[in-house]
ZAMARGU-4260 file (C-alpha; in steps of 0.2 Angstrom, whole numbers, plus 5000, padded with zeros to 4 digits):
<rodrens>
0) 5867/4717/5440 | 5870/4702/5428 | 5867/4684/5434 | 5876/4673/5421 | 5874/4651/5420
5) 5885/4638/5418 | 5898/4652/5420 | 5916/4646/5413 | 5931/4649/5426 | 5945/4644/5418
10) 5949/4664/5412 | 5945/4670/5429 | 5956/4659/5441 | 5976/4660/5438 | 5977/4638/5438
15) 5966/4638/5425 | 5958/4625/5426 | 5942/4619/5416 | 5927/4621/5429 | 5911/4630/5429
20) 5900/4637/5441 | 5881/4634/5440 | 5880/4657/5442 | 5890/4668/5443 | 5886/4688/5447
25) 5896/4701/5449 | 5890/4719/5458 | 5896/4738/5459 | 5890/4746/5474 | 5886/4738/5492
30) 5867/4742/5487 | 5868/4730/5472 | 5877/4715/5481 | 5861/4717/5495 | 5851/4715/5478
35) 5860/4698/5475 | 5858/4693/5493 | 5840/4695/5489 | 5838/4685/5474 | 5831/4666/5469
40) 5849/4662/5465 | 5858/4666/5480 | 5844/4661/5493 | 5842/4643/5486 | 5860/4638/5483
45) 5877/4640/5492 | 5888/4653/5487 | 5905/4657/5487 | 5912/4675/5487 | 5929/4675/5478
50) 5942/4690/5473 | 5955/4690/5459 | 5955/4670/5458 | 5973/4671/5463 | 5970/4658/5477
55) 5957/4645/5472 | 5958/4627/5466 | 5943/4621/5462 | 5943/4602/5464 | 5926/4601/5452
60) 5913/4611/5443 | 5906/4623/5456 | 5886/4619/5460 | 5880/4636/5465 | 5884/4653/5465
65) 5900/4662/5464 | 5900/4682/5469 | 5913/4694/5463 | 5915/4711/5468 | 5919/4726/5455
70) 5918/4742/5468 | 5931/4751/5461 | 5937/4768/5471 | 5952/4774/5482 | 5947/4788/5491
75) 5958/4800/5504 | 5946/4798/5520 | 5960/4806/5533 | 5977/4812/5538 | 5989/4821/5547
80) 6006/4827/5550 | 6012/4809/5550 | 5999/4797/5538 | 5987/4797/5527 | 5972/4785/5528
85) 5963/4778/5510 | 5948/4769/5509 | 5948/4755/5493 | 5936/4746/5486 | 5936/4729/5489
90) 5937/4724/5470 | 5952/4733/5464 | 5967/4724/5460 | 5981/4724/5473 | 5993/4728/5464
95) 5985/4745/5457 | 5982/4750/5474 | 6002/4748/5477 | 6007/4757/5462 | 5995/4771/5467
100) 6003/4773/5483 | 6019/4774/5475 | 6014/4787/5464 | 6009/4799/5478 | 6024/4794/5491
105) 6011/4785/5503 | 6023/4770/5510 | 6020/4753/5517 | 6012/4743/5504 | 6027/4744/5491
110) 6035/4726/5498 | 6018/4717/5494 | 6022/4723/5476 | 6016/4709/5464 | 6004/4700/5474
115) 5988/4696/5464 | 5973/4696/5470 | 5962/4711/5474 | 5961/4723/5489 | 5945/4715/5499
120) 5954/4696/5500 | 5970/4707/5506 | 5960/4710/5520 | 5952/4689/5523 | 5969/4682/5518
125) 5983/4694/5526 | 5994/4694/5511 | 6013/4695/5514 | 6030/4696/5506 | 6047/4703/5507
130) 6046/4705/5526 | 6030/4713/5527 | 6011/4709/5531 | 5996/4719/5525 | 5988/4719/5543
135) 6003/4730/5548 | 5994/4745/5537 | 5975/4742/5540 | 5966/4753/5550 | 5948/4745/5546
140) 5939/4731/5536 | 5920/4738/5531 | 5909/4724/5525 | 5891/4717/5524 | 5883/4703/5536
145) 5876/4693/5524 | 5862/4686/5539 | 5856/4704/5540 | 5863/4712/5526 | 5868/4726/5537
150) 5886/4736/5536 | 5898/4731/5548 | 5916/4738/5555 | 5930/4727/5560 | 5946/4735/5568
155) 5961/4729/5565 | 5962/4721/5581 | 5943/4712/5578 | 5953/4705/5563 | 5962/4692/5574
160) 5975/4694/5562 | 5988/4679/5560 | 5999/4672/5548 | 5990/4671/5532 | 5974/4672/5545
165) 5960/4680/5550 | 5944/4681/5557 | 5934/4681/5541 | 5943/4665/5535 | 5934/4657/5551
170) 5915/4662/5550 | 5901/4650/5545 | 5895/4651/5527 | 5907/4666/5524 | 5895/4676/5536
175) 5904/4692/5530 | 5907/4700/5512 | 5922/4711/5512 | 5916/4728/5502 | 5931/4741/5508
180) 5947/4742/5517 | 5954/4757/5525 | 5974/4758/5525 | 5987/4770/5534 | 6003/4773/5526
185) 6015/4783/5532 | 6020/4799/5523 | 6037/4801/5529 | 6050/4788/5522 | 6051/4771/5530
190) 6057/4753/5523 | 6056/4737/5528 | 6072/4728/5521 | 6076/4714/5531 | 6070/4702/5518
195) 6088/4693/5508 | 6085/4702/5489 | 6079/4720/5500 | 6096/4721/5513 | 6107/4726/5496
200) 6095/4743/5497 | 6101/4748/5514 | 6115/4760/5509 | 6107/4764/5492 | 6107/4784/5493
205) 6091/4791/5489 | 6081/4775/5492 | 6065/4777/5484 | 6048/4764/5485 | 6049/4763/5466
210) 6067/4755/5468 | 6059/4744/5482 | 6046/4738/5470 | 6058/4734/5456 | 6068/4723/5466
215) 6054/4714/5473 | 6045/4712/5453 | 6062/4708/5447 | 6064/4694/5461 | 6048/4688/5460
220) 6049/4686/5439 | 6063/4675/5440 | 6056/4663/5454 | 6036/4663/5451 | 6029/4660/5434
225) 6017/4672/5424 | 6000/4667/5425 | 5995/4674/5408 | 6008/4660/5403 | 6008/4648/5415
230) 5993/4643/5429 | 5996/4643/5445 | 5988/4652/5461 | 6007/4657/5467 | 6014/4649/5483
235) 6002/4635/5484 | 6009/4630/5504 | 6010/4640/5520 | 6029/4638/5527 | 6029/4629/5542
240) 6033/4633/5560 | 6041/4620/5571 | 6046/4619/5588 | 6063/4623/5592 | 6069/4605/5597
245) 6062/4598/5581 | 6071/4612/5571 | 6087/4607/5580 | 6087/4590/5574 | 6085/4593/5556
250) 6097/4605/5557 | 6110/4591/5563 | 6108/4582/5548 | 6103/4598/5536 | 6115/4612/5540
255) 6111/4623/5527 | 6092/4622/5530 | 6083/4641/5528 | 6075/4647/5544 | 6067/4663/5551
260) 6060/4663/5571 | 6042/4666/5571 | 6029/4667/5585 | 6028/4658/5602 | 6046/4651/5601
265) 6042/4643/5585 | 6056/4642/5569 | 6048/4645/5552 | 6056/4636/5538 | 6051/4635/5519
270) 6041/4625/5513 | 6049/4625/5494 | 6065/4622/5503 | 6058/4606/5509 | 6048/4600/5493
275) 6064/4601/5483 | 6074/4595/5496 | 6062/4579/5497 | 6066/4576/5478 | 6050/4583/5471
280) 6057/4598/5459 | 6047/4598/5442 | 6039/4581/5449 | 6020/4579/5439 | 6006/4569/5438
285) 5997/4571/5424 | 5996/4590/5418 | 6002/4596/5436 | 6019/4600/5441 | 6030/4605/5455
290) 6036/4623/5447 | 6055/4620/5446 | 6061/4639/5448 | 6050/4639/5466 | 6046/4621/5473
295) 6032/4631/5483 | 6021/4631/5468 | 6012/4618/5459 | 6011/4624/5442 | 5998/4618/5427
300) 6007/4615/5410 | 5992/4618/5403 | 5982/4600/5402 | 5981/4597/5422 | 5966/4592/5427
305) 5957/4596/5446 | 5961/4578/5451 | 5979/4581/5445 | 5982/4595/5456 | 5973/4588/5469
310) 5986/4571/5467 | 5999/4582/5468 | 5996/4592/5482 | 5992/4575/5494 | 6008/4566/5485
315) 6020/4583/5488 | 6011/4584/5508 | 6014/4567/5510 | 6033/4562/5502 | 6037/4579/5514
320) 6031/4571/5530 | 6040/4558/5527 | 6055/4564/5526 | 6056/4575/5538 | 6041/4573/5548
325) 6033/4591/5545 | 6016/4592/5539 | 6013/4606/5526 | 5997/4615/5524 | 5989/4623/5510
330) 5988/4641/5506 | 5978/4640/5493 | 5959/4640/5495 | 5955/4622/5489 | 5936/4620/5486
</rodrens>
């Protein structure tokens, strides 16, 4: 266990921004983040817990401690005739977990190909992409209480799993640290290809996961930029679900608007659909800009600053309201 100061965190978010956090401390095994727990450090300022730093925009340095996880297994814990069940450490990268399930023919996860991120925020956000969410293949999310430093069990009904929701993105003082996630795939072929670029692979003979995955890398490289390259955290808004009746009278004066039905009557519509069609593709202030290939991401050109994202995100949220009278929320975790 290593607690480093003035901890630079422009390398270790994708926006890239130039912030720092007063500590920062990273840990292997559960019995080394109750060590943290029980440090000077953590017990005299707030913390945050963060994963890959795929989601996080930090509007200013960071005045406490940050807490990154590096418990790295996957481990075959169960199965049957049907599935098999793996528990994952909560600090391996997404993606590697996918591509592991490919490699042994476990499937569900390959249409969350290419998410960023690591496996324990997987489990606080609910990633989803391509027509899939990953709540549809956990079983259980194992973590610590931080007010007791006990383990705890949540099923996946305990999640109160939503879109891009859950329970753990609604406790006080982030009361719970993710350390393992236990996922059942399925080990006889399934696909999910309801998704527009994934309906061309329905009569493909000999559909395979790796073909699945290709598609969705391949789609997903020619609308979202590389954040080696470019910084962003990704989709930076949650597409919006409207009532029916509101839906109706846009769609009067926008025939060709995108839309999807979602829960409780509601019609889902994208939020990059809107923030291009309010005349904001490549729009910037400052080093910030409305990514032109996917108006859903704001997009650093390398010299934003917080306050120019910030500027941007209230600007884009604003001119869209306007204009069509929908409020757009954030998907990434703006601290």
């Amino acid at each position: 266990m290593k607690i480093l100061e003035n901890f630079p965190l422009k390398d270790i978010t994708t926006m890239h921004l130039d912030v720092r956090c007063k500590y920062f401390a990273e840990y292997s095994t559960v019995e080394g983040l109750r060590e943290l727990l029980d440090t000077q450090q953590y017990r005299q300022n707030r913390s945050l817990h963060i994963g890959g730093g795929s989601n996080l925009v930090f509007t200013r340095d960071f005045d406490g401690m940050l807490l990154h996880s590096r418990i790295h297994y996957i481990s075959q814990i169960g199965t049957n005739a049907d599935t098999v069940t793996l528990e994952v450490g909560a600090g391996v990268t997404w993606d590697d977990f996918v591509k592991y399930c490919i490699e042994h023919e476990f499937y569900g996860a390959e249409n969350l190909s290419g998410i960023p991120g690591e496996v324990g925020a997987s489990a606080v956000q609910n990633i989803g992409s391509y027509g899939a969410e990953v709540c549809n293949i956990i079983n259980r999310v194992n973590c610590i209480d931080i007010s007791t430093g006990q383990v705890c069990h949540f099923s996946n009904d305990e999640c109160q799993y939503a879109y891009r929701d859950s329970i753990f993105k609604h406790q006080p003082a982030q009361r719970y640290i993710v350390t393992s996630v236990e996922y059942v795939l399925s080990l006889k072929p399934q696909f999910t290809l309801t998704y527009g670029p994934l309906k061309s692979l329905a009569d493909k003979p000999g559909l395979s996961m790796r073909d699945v995955r290709e598609t969705i890398i391949s789609v997903r490289n020619s609308k979202l930029p590389d954040p080696s390259q470019t910084g962003s955290v990704g989709s930076f808004f949650k597409n919006p679900a409207i009532p029916s009746q509101q839906f109706a009278e846009l769609a009067a004066t926008y025939t060709t608007i995108p839309h999807y039905p979602a829960a409780n009557g509601l019609v889902k519509v994208p939020a990059g659909w809107l923030i291009e069609n309010a005349g904001l593709k490549g729009h910037c202030i400052g080093g910030a800009y409305v990514y032109p290939k996917q108006c859903l991401v704001i997009a650093n050109n390398g010299n934003a600053t917080p306050s120019d994202v910030v500027a941007l995100y209230k600007h884009i949220t604003q001119v869209v309201n306007d204009k069509f009278g929908i409020e757009l929320h954030p998907e990434a975790n703006i601290i």
